[in-house]
Rosetta silent file (secondary structure, phi, psi, omega in degrees, C-alpha in Angstrom):
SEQUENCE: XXXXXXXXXXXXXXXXXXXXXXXXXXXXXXXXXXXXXXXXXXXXXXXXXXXXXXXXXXXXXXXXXXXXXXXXXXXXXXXXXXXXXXXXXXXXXXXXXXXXXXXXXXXXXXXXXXXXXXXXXXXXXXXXXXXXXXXXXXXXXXXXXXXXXXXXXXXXXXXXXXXXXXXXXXXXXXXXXXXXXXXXXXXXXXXXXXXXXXXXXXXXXXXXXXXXXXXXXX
SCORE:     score description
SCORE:     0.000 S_00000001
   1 L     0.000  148.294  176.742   -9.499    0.976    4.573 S_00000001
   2 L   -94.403  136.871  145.242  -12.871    0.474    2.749 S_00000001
   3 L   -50.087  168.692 -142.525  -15.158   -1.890    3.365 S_00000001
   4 L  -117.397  126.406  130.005  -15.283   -5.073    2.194 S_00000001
   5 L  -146.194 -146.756 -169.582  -18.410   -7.331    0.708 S_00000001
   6 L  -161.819   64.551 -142.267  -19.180   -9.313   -1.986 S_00000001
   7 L   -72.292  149.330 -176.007  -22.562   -8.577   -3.607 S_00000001
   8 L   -48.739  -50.629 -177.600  -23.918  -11.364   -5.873 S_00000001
   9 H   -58.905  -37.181  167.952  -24.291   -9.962   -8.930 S_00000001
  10 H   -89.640   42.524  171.647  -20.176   -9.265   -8.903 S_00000001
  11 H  -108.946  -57.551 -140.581  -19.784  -13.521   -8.056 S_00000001
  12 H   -94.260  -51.874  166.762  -21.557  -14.319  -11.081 S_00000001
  13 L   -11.990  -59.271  168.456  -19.753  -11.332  -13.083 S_00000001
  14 L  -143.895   50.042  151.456  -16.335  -12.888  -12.493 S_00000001
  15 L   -98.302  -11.294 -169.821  -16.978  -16.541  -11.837 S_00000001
  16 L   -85.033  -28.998 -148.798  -18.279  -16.125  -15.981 S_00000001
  17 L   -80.636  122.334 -177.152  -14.358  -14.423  -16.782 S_00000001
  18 L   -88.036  -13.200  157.094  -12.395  -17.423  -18.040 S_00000001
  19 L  -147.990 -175.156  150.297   -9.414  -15.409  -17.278 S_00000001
  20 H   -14.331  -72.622  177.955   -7.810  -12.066  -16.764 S_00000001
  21 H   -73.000   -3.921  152.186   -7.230  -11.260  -19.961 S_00000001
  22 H   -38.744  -56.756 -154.433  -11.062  -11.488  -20.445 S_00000001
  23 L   -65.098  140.450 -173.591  -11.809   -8.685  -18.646 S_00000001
  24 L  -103.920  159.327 -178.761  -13.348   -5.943  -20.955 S_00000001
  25 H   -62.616    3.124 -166.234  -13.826   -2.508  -20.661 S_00000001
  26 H   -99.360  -31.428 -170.234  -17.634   -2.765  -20.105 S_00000001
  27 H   -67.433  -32.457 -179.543  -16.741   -5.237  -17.292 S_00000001
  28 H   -58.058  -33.501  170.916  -14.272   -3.031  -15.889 S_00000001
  29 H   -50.999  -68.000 -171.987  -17.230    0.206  -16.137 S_00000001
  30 H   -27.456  -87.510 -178.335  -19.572   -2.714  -14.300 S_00000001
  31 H   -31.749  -61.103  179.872  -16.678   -3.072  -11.592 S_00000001
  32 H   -69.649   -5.959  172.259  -15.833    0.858  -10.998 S_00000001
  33 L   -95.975    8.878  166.809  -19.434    1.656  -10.674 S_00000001
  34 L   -78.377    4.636  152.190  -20.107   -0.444   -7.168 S_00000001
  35 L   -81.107  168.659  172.744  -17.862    2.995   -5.573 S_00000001
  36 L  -140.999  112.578 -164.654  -19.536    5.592   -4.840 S_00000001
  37 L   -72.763   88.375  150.703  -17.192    8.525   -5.412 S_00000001
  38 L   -20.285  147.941  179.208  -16.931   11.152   -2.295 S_00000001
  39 L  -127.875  114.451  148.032  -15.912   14.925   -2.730 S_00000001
  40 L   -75.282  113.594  140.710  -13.684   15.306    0.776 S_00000001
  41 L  -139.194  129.484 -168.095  -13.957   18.778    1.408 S_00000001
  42 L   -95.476  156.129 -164.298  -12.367   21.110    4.057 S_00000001
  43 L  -107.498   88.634 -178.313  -12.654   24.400    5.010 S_00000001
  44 H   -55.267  -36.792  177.035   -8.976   25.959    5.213 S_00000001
  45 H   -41.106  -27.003 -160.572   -9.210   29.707    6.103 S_00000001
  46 H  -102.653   20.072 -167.584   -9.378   29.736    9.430 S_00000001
  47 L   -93.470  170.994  176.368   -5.897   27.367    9.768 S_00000001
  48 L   -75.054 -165.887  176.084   -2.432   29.990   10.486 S_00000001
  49 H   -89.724  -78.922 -141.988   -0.306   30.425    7.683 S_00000001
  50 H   -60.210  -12.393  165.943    2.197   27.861    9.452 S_00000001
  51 H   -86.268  -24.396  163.844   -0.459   25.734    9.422 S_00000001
  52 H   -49.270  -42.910  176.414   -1.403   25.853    5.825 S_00000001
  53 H   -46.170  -81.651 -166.181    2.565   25.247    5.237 S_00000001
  54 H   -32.479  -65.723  169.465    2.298   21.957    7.600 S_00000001
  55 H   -22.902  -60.036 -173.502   -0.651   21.026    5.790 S_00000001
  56 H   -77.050  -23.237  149.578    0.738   21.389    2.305 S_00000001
  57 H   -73.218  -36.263  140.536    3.828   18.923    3.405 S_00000001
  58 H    -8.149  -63.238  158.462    1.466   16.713    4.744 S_00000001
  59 H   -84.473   -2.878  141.538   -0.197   16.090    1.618 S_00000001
  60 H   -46.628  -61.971  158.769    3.287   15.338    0.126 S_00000001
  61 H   -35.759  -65.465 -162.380    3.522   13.010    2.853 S_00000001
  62 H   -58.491  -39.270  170.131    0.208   11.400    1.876 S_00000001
  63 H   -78.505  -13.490  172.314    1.410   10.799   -1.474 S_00000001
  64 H   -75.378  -61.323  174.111    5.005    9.118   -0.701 S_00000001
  65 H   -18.666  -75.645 -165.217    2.504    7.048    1.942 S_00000001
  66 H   -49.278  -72.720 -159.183    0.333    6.036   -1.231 S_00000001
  67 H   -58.121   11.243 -179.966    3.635    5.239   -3.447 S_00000001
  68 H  -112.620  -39.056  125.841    4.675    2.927   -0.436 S_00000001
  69 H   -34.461  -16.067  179.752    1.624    0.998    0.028 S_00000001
  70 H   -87.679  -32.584 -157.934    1.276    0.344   -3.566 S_00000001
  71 H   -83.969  -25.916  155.841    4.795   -1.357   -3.191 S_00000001
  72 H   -21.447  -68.270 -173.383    3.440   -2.757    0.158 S_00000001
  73 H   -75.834  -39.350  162.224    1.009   -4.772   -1.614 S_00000001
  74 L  -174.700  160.179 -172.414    3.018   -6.469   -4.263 S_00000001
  75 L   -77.180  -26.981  165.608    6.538   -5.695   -5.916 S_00000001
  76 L   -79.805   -3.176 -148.860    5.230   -5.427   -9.215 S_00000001
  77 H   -82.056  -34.233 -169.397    2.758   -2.771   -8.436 S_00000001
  78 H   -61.742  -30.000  151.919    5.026    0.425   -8.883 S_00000001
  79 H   -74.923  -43.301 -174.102    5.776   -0.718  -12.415 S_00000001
  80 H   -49.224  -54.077 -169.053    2.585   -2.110  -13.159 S_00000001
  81 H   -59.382  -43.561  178.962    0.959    1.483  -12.405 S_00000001
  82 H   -66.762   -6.087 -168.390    3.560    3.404  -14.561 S_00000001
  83 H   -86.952  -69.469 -137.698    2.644    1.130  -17.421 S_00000001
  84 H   -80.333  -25.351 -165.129   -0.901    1.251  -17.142 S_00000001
  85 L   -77.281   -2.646 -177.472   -0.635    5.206  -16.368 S_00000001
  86 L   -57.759  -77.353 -171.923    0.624    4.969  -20.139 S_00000001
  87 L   -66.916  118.639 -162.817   -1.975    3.679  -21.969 S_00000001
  88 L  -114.870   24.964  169.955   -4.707    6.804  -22.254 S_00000001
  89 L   -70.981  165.872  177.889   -6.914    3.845  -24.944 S_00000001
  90 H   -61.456  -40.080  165.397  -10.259    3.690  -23.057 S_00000001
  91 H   -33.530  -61.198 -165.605   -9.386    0.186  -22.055 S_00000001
  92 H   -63.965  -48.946  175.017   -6.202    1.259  -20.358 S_00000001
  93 H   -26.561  -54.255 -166.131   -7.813    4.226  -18.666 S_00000001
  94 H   -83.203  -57.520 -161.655  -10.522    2.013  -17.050 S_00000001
  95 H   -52.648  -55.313 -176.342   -7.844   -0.984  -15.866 S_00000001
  96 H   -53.775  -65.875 -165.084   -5.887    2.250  -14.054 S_00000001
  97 H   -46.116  -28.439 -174.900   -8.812    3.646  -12.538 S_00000001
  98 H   -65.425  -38.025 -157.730   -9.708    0.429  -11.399 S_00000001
  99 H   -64.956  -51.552 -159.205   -6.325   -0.926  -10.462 S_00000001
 100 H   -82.766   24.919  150.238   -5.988    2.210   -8.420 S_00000001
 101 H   -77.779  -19.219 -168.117   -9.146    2.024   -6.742 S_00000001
 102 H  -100.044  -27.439 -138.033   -8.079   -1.643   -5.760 S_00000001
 103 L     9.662   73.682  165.591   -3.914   -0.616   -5.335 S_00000001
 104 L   125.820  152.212 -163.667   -3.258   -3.416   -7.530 S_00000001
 105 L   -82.793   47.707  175.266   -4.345   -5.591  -10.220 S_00000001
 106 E  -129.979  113.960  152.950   -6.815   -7.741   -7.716 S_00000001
 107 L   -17.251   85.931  179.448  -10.384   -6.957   -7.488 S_00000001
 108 L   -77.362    1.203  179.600  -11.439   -6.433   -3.265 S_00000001
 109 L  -109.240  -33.741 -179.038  -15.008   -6.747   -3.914 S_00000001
 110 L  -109.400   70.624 -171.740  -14.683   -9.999   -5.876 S_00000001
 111 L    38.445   90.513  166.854  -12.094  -12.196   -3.659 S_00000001
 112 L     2.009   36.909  165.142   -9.517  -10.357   -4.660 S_00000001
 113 E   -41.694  154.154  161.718   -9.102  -11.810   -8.210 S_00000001
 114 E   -96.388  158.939 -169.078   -7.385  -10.744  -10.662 S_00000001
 115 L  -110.822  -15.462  173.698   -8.465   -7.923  -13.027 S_00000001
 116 L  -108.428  164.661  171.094   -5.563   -7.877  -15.039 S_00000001
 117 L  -107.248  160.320  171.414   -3.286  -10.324  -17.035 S_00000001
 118 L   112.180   -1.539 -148.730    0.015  -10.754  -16.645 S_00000001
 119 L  -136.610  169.202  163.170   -0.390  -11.489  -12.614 S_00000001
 120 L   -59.759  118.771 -163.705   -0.975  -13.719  -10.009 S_00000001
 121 L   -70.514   25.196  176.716   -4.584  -14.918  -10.675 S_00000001
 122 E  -143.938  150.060  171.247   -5.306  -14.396   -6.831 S_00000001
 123 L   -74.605  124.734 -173.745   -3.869  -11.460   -4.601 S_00000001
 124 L   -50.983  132.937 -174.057   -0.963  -12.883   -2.693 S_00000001
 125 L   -55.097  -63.470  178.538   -1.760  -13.659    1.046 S_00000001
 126 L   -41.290   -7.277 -135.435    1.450  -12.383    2.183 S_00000001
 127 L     7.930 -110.883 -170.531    1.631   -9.275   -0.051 S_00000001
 128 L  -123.048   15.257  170.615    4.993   -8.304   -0.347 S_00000001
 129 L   -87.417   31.730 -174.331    5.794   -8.381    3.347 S_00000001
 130 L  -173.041  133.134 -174.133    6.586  -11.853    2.986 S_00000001
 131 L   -66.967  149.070  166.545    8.707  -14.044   -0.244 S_00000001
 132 L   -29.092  -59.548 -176.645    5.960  -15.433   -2.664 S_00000001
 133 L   -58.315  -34.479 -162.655    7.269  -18.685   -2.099 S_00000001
 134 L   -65.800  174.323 -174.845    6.952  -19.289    1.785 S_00000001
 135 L  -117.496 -172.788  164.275    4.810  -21.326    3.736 S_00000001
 136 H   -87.248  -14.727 -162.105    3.280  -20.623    7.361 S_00000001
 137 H   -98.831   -7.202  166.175    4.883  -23.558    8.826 S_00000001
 138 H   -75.345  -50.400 -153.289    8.660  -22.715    7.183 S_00000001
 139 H   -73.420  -27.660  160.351    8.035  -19.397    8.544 S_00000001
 140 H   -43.318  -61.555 -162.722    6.893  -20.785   11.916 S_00000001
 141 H   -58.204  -48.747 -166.835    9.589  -22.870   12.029 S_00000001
 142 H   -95.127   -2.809  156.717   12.445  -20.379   11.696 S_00000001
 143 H   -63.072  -60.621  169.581   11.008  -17.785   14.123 S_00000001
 144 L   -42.247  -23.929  173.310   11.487  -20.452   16.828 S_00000001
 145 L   -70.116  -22.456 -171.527   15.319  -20.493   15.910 S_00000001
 146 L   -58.218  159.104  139.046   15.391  -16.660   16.703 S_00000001
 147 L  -108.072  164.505 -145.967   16.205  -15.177   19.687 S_00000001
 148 H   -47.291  -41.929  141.306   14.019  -13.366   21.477 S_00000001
 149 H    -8.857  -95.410 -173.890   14.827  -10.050   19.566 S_00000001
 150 H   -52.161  -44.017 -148.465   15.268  -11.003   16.366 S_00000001
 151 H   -72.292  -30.312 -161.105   11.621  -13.640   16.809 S_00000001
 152 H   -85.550  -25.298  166.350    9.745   -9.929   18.033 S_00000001
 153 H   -69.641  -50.229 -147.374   11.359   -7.967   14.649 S_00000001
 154 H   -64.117  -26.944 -176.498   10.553  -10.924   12.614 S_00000001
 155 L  -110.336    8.517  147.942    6.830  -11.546   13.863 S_00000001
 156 L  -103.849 -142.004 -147.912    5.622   -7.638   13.977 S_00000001
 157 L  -102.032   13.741 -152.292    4.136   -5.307   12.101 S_00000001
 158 L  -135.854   31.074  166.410    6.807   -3.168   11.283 S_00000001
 159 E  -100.344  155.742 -178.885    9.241   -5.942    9.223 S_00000001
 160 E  -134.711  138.327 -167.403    9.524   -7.310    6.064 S_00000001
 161 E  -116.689  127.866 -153.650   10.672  -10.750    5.925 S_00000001
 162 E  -110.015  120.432  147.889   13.258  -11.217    2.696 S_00000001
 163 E  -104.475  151.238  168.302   15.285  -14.609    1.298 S_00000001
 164 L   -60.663  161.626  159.837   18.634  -14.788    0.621 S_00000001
 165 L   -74.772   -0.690  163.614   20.225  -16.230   -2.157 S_00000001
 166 L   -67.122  -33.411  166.511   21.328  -18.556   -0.435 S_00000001
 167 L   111.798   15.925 -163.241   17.447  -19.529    0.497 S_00000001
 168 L  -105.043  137.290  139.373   17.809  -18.295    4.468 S_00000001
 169 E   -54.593  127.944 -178.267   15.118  -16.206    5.540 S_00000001
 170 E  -141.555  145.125 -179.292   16.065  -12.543    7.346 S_00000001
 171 E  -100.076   89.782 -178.941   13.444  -10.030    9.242 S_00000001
 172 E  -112.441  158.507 -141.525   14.318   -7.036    7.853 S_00000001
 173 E   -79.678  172.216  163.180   13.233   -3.502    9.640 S_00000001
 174 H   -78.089  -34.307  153.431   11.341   -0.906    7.714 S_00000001
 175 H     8.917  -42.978 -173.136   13.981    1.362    8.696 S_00000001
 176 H  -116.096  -29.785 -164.739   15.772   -0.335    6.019 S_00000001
 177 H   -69.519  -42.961 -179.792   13.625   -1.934    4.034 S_00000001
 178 L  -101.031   65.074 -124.743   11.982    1.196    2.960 S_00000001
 179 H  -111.320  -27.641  179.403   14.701    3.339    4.123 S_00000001
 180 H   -64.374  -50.318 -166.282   14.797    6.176    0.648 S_00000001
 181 H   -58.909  -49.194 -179.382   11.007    6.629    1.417 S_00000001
 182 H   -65.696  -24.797  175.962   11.205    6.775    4.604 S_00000001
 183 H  -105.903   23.683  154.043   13.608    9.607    5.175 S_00000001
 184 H   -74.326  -71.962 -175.088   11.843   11.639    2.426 S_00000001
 185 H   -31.228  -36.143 -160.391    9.138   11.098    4.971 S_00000001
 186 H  -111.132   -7.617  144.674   10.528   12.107    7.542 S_00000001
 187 H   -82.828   -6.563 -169.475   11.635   15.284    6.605 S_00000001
 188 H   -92.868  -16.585  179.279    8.783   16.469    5.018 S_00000001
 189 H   -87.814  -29.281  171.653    6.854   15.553    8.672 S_00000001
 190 H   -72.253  -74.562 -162.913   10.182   17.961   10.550 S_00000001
 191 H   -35.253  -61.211 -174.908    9.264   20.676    7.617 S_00000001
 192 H   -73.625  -28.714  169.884    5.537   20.581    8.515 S_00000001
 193 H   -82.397   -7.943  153.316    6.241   20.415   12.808 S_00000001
 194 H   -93.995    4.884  177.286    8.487   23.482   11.899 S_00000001
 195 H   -84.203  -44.303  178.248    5.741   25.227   10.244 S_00000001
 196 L   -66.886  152.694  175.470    2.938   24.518   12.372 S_00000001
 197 L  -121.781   37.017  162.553    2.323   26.726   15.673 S_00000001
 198 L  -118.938  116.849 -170.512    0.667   23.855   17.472 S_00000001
 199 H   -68.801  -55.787  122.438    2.564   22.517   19.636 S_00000001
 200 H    26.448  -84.363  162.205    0.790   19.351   20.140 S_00000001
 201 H   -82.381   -6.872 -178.832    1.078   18.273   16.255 S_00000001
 202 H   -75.740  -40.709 -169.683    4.362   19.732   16.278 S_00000001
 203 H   -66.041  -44.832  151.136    5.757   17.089   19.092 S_00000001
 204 H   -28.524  -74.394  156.955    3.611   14.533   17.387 S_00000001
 205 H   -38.553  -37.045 -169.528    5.456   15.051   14.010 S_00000001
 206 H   -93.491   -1.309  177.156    8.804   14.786   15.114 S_00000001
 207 H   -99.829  -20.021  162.544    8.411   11.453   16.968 S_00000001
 208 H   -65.629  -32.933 -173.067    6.581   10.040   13.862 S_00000001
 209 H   -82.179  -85.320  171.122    9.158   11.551   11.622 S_00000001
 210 H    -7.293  -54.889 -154.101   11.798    9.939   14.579 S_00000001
 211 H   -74.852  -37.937 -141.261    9.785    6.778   14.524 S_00000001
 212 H   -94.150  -35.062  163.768   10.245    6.268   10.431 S_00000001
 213 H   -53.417  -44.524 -163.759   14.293    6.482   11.060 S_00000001
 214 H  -101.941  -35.411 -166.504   14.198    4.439   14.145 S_00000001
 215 L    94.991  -37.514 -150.352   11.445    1.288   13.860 S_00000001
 216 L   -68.924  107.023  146.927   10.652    2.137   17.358 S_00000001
 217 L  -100.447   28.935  149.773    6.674    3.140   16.808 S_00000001
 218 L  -108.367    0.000    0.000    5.880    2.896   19.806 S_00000001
């Protein structure tokens, strides 16, 4: 995760924006130049060949990860990105790089605002682990009805909590929630522990690849 702060000059920047739909490409330039862009680079040669394999499913991995975390974050984002990935006008260009420096059309240096129209003008507290609508105290309330089970799926980290039409709340696992992605995941993490000749990351893949099937991460 990157740090976080909230430097003055981007307060006054977009406390001036009377909305969204404001933002311009010079503001957006403004906005993408408080990164400071990194070159990550590793030195590969000296890995086996089975590890270069592992490696190379890995970064497969990394990118299903990414396209799972964008949906993580809000429900709209997976469209929002293909839209935006669209537009090559300079405008559009700069809202993608931005939104995906951000994953998602809220601003993390400037209270998570929005940078786009079309959106919630704040990033949702919940993100999308939680309906839009709820409160803390509904959600309070209907954990205490669980039993002890269900109240430990419904109040960790590795649930999504859905309503019915009906309006009932349900804790459902990622196992399921995320359940195509995940077993794309979790073969491409067996493919890389049968490639690798470390034993170590190999046992280590297959219970993370296990865990993505199962819920159990621990």
């Amino acid at each position: 995760m990157r740090s976080r702060f909230f430097p003055v000059f981007a307060a006054i920047l977009m406390s001036s924006l009377v909305s969204a739909a404001d933002v311009t490409l010079a503001d957006l330039q403004k906005m993408t130049a408080r990164y400071a862009p990194v070159s990550l680079r590793v030195d590969t040669s000296k890995l086996s060949a089975g590890d270069k394999a592992a490696l190379a499913r890995l970064i497969e991995a990394g990118r299903l990860i990414n396209h799972l975390f964008l949906q993580q974050i809000w429900s709209g984002n997976p469209g929002m990105e293909a839209e935006l990935r669209r537009d090559q006008t300079p405008l559009g260009r700069a809202r993608y790089e931005y939104f995906e420096l951000n994953k998602g059309p809220w601003s993390d240096l400037d209270d998570h605002q929005a940078f786009l129209p079309g959106v919630p003008p704040r990033k949702p507290e919940g993100a999308n682990f939680y309906p839009q609508n709820i409160t803390k105290a509904e959600f309070e309330a209907w954990a205490k009805t669980l039993s002890p089970g269900a109240r430990t799926l419904a109040e960790g980290f590795f649930s999504v909590i859905t309503r019915g039409a009906d309006g009932k709340l349900r804790a459902v696992p990622y196992a399921e929630a995320y359940k195509q992605d995940l077993a794309a995941l979790a073969a491409l993490l067996r493919d890389a522990a049968k490639a690798t000749d470390n034993a170590t990351l190999k046992h280590f893949l297959e219970l993370r690849a296990d865990a993505f099937l199962s819920n159990d991460y621990y």
